[in-house]
Every structure is written in C-alpha cells, then in structure tokens.
C-alpha positions as CSV (number, residue, x, y, z in Angstrom):
1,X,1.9,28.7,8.0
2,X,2.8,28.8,11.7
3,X,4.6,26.7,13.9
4,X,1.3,24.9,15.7
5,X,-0.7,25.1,12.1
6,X,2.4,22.6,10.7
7,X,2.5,20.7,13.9
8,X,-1.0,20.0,13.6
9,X,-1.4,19.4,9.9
10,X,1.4,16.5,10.4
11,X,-0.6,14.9,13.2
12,X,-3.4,14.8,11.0
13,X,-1.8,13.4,8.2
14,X,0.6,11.3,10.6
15,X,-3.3,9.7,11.7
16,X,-4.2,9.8,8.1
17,X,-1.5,7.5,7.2
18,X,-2.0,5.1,10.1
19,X,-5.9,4.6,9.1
20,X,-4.5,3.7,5.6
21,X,-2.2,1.1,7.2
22,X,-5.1,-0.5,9.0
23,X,-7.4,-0.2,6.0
24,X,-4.5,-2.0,3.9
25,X,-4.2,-4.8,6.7
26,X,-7.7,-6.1,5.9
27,X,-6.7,-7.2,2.8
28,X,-6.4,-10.9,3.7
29,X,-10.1,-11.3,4.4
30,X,-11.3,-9.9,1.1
31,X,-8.7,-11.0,-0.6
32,X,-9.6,-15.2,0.8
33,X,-13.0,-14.4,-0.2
34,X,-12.8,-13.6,-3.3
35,X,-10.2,-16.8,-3.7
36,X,-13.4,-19.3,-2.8
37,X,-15.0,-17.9,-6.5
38,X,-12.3,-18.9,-8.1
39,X,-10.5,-15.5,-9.2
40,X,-6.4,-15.7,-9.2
41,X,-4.1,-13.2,-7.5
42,X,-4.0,-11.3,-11.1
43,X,-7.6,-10.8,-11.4
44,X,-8.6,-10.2,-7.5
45,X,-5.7,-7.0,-8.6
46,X,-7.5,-5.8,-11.7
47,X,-11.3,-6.7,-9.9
48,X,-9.7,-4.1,-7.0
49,X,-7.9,-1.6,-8.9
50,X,-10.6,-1.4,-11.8
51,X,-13.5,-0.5,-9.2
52,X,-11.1,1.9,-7.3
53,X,-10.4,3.9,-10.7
54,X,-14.5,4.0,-10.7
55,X,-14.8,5.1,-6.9
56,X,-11.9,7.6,-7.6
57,X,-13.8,9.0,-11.0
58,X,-16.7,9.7,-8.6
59,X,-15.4,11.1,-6.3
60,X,-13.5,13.5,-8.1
61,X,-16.2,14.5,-10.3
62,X,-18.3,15.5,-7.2
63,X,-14.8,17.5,-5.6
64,X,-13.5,19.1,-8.5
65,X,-14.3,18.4,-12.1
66,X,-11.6,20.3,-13.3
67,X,-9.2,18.4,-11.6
68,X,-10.0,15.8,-14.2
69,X,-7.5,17.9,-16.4
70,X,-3.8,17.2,-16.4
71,X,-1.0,18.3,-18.3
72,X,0.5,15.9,-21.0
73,X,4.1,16.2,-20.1
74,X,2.4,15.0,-16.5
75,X,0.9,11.3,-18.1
76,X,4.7,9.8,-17.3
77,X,4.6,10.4,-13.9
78,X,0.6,8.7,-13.4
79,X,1.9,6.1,-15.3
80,X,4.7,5.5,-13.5
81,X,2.7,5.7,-10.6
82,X,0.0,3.6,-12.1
83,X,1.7,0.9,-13.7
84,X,5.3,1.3,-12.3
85,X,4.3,1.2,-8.6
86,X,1.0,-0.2,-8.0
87,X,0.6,-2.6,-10.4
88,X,4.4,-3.7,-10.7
89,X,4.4,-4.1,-6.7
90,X,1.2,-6.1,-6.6
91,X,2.1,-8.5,-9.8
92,X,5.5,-8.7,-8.1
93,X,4.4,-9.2,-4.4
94,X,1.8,-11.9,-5.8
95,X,4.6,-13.7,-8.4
96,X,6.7,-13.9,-5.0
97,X,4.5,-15.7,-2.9
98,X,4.6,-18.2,-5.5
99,X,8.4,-18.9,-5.2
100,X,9.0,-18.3,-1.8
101,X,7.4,-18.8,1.6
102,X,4.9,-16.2,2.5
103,X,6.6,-15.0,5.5
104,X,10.0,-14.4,2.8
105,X,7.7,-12.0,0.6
106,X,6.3,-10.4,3.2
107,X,9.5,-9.4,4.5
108,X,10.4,-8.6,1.1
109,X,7.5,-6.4,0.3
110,X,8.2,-4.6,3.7
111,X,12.1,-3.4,2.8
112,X,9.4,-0.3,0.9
113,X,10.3,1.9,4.2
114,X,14.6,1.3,3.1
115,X,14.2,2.3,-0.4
116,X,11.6,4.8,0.6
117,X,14.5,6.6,3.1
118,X,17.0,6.3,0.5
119,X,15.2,7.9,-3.0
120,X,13.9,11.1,-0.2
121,X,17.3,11.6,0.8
122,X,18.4,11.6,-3.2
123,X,15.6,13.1,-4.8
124,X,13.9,15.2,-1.9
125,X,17.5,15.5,0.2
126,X,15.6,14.4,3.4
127,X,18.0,14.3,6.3
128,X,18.6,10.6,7.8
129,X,18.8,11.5,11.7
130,X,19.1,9.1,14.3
131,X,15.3,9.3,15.3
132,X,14.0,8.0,11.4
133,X,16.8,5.3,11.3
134,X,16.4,4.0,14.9
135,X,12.3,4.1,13.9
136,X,13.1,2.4,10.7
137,X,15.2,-0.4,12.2
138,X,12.7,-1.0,14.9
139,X,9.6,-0.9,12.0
140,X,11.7,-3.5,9.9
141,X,12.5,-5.5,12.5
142,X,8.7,-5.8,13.8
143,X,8.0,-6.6,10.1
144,X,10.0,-9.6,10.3
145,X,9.2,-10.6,13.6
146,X,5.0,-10.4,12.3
147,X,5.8,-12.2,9.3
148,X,8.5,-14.8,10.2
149,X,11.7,-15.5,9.9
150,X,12.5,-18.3,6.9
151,X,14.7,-18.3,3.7
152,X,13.1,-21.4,3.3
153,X,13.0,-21.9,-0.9
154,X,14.6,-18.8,-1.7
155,X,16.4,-18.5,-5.1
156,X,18.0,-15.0,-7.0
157,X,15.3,-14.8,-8.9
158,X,12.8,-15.1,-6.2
159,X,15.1,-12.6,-4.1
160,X,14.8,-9.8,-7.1
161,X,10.7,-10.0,-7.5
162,X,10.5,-10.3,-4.0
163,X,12.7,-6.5,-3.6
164,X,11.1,-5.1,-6.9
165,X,7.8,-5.3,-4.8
166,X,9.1,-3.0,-2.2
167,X,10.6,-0.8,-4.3
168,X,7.3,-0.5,-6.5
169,X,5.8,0.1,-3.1
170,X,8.1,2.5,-2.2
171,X,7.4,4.0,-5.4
172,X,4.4,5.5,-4.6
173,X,5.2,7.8,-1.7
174,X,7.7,9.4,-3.8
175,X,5.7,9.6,-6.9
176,X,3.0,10.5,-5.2
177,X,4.8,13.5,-3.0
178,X,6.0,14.9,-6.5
179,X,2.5,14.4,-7.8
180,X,1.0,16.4,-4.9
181,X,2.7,19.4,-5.6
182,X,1.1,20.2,-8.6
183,X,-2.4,18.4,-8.0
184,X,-4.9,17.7,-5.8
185,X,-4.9,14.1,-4.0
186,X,-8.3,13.6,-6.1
187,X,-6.7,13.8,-9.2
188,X,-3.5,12.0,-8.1
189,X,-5.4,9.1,-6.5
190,X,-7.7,8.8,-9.8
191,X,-4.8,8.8,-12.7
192,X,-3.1,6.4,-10.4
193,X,-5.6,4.0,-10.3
194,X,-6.7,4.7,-13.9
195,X,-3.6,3.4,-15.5
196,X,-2.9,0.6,-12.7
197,X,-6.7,-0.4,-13.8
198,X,-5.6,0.0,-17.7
199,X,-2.2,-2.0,-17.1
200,X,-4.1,-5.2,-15.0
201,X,-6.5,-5.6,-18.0
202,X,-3.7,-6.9,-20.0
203,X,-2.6,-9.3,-17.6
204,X,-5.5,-10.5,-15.8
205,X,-7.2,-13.0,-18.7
206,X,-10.4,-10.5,-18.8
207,X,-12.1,-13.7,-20.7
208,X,-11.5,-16.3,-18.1
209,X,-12.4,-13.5,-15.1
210,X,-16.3,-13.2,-16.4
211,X,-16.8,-16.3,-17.4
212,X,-16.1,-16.8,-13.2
213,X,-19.0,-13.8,-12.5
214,X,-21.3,-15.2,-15.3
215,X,-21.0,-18.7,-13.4
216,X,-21.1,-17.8,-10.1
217,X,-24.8,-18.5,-8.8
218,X,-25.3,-15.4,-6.0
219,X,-23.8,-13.0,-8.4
220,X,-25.5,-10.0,-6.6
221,X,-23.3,-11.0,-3.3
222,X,-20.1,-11.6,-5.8
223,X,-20.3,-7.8,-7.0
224,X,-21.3,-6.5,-3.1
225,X,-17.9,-8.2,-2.2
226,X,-15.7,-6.8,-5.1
227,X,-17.1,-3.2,-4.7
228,X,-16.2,-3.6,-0.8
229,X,-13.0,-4.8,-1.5
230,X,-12.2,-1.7,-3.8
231,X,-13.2,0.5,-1.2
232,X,-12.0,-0.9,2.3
233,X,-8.5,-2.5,0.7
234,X,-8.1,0.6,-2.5
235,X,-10.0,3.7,-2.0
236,X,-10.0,4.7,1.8
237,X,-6.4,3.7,2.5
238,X,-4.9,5.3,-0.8
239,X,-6.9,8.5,-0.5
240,X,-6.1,8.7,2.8
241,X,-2.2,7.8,2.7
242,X,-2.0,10.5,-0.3
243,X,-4.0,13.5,2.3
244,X,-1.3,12.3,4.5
245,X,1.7,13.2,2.2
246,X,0.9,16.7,1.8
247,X,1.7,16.7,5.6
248,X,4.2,14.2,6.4
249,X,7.8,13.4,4.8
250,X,8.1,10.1,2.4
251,X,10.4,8.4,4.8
252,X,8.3,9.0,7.7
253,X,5.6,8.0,6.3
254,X,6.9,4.3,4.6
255,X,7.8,3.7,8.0
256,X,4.5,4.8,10.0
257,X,2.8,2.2,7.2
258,X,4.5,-0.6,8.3
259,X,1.4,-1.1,11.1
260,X,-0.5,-2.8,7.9
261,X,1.3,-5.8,8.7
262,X,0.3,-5.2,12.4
263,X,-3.2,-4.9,11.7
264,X,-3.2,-8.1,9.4
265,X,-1.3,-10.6,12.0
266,X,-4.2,-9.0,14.3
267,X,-7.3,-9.8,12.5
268,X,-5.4,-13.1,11.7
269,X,-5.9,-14.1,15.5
270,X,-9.2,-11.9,15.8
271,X,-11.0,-13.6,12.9
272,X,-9.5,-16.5,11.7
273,X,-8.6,-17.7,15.1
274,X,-4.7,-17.6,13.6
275,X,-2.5,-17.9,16.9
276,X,-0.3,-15.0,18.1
277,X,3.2,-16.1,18.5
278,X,6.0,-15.0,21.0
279,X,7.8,-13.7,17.7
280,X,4.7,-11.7,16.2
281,X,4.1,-10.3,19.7
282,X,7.1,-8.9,20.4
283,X,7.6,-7.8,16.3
284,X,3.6,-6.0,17.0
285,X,5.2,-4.2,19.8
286,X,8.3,-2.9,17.9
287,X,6.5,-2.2,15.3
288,X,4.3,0.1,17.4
289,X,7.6,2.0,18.9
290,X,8.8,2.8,15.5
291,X,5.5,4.7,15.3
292,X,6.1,6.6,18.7
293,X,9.6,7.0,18.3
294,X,8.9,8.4,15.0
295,X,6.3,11.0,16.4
296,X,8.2,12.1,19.8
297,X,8.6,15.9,19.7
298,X,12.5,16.6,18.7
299,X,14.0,19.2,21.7
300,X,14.9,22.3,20.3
C-alpha cells in the first residue's frame, strides 16, 4: 500500500470514527425514552445490546456467512470483548451514576482515551509524541469542561467503578484492533455483541423486563423504539468505529471519540432546550482541537 492509499484509508476511518462518536452521543434521547416505560439502566443495556447481536447476525449473514466461523482458542478474546468491555463499562458507567454526580461519571467514563494511550504503548508499542498527548490533554480537558466539574459525593468505591468504566471502554479499541487482524469487522462486531447480549441476560431481571412490554399499551411503538435504539446508539456507531480501526491507531482513535460527549451536550441544548454553559462551550471547542490537532499532517 502506497503513501496516499494509507493517507486516505486513515481519513476514512478517521471520519468513520467521528460518525460513531456522534451516533454514541444520541444516546440520552433513546435512552430517556425508554426510561418513561419503565425499563432500568440494566435492562435498556440488555434491550440495546440483545437487538444489536440480531442486527449484527444479519448483517453478517448477508456479508459473509463464513465469517460466522471462529476459532475456539479465539472465544476468550470475544468474550473479553463482549462481557469484559462492553457490558462491564455499561453496568459500571450505569452503577456510577448512582453514587456520584453525573458530571463525576461522565468524567470518569471519559479517562477511556488515558488507558487507551497507555495499553497501545504496552501491548501495540505505539509511540506517545507530543502531537497525541497535547490532543489527549486538550480531549480530556473538553470532556470535563462538557460534563462539569464536581466531586460532589464521591467515595473510593464510587472512584473505582467510575475508572473500571473507562477502562472497560478503553477495552474495546484494543480488543477490537487485535480482533481485526484475524477477522473481519462483521464477525468482530457480532461475537462482541453476542456475548455482551448473553452476559446482560443474567443481570437484567428478564422476568420483570416483559412483564414491562406485556403491560405497556402501544407495544407496537415500544418495539419501533428499542429496534431504533439498537441501531442509532449499537449498530451504526460500533460497526463503524470497528471499519475505523483497521485504519487508525487505538490511541488516536479513544481520543477522536471523545466528540460523543460533544454531540450529547449539543442535542442537550438542541432538543431538550438544556442551556449551553461558558464551561461546555469552551470544553466543545477543545474538544474539537484535539480532533484537529490530532489530524494535522506531521512535517517530514
């Protein structure tokens, strides 16, 4: 592959990756409406990754059937990247906001693009220059900027779940860049979400969750709005995040993803008539230079 062929894959997966951060940062609507039926944080999880695994299964039965075949020694790693990063970030981002300030676990959640840098450097050897850490301080920064500064409530215990959730976020990029180098994102996406899907249905009181759809009386509108939220919130963004791997470094891309809280404090304003602070301004802008500071060409 030439020069311009890798320049241009990266941009592609560099865009890839940003339309997965915006995707991600519509979570909050779906996420609030589903929360008027009555569904906990657990089961909106297991109602999103569950219909995700499906979407996944389809698609990659049209793509590639035989990329529904993976190797044994392989079912570790999907679960790890099932059930070690995608469920243990989402039970542990959801467990935080219940001891801490949302703002606190936000901020938490968003430290993914820290321990993201540090396992590529150890397991990938990824060189730190000055361009990634001046693009991760600016990116971490914005994040807590967007979400808001407060300790308010915080204990150890709240401090641990709150970092597990990163690192389970962080998880996935490098998971997911070892998982790409032996399959196709199809397959990779559809194991993930597989196992997550498997993992949530221990947790999520599967009794309790359809005796909520049984009793619901516009059930028909109730299924519309889960199978949207699998898509728009699951499906797009993690298919697209995992094309954008196979082009663009780990690091680079925790830090790139760090517009979903961006895109969330915008529809915040743009829909729920949320106001924009001074603070979530300027951390909107910085947030945004991390991006262009990450993509500026190096000089030779």
């Amino acid at each position: 592959m030439d020069r311009t062929e890798k320049s241009n894959k990266a941009v592609i997966g560099t865009i890839l990756i940003i339309i997965a951060g915006c995707f991600w940062g519509s979570m909050g609507i779906f996420v609030r409406r589903l929360g008027i039926y009555g569904f906990d944080s657990i089961q909106i999880v297991s109602i999103r990754v569950t219909l995700a695994a499906i979407f996944f299964a389809l698609v990659l039965c049209i793509k590639d059937r035989k990329g529904f075949r993976i190797s044994l020694r392989d079912i570790p790693l999907f679960l790890g990247l099932g059930i070690g990063s995608i469920l243990f970030f989402t039970v542990c981002y959801f467990t935080a906001i219940t001891m801490m300030s949302l703002s606190t676990a936000a901020i938490l959640l968003y430290t993914s693009p820290v321990w993201i840098m540090l396992m590529s450097i150890m397991f990938f050897h990824e060189k730190l220059n000055r361009r990634k850490l001046t693009a991760l301080i600016l990116a971490f920064a914005g994040c807590v900027l967007v979400s808001g500064i407060s300790g308010e409530g915080m204990t150890l215990t709240g401090l641990l779940v709150g970092l597990g959730s990163g690192i389970g976020y962080g998880l996935y990029s490098i998971l997911g860049t070892i998982a790409l180098r032996k399959y196709s994102p199809y397959t990779v996406t559809t194991y993930t979400f597989v196992f997550a899907a498997v993992g949530s249905w221990v947790i999520c009181r599967p009794a309790d969750m359809f005796n909520k759809f049984l009793g619901t009386p516009d059930l028909g509108a109730l299924i519309l709005l889960c199978c949207l939220t699998a898509l728009i919130t699951a499906v797009i963004p993690f298919l697209a995040y995992t094309l954008g791997l196979e082009s663009v470094e780990a690091s680079k891309a925790g830090i790139i993803a760090t517009i979903e809280p961006m895109v969330a404090t915008l529809i915040g304003i743009f829909v729920f008539s949320e106001p924009l602070t001074v603070m979530s301004g300027i951390g909107i802008l910085l947030i945004l230079s991390a991006v262009i500071v990450l993509n500026l060409k190096q000089k030779n």
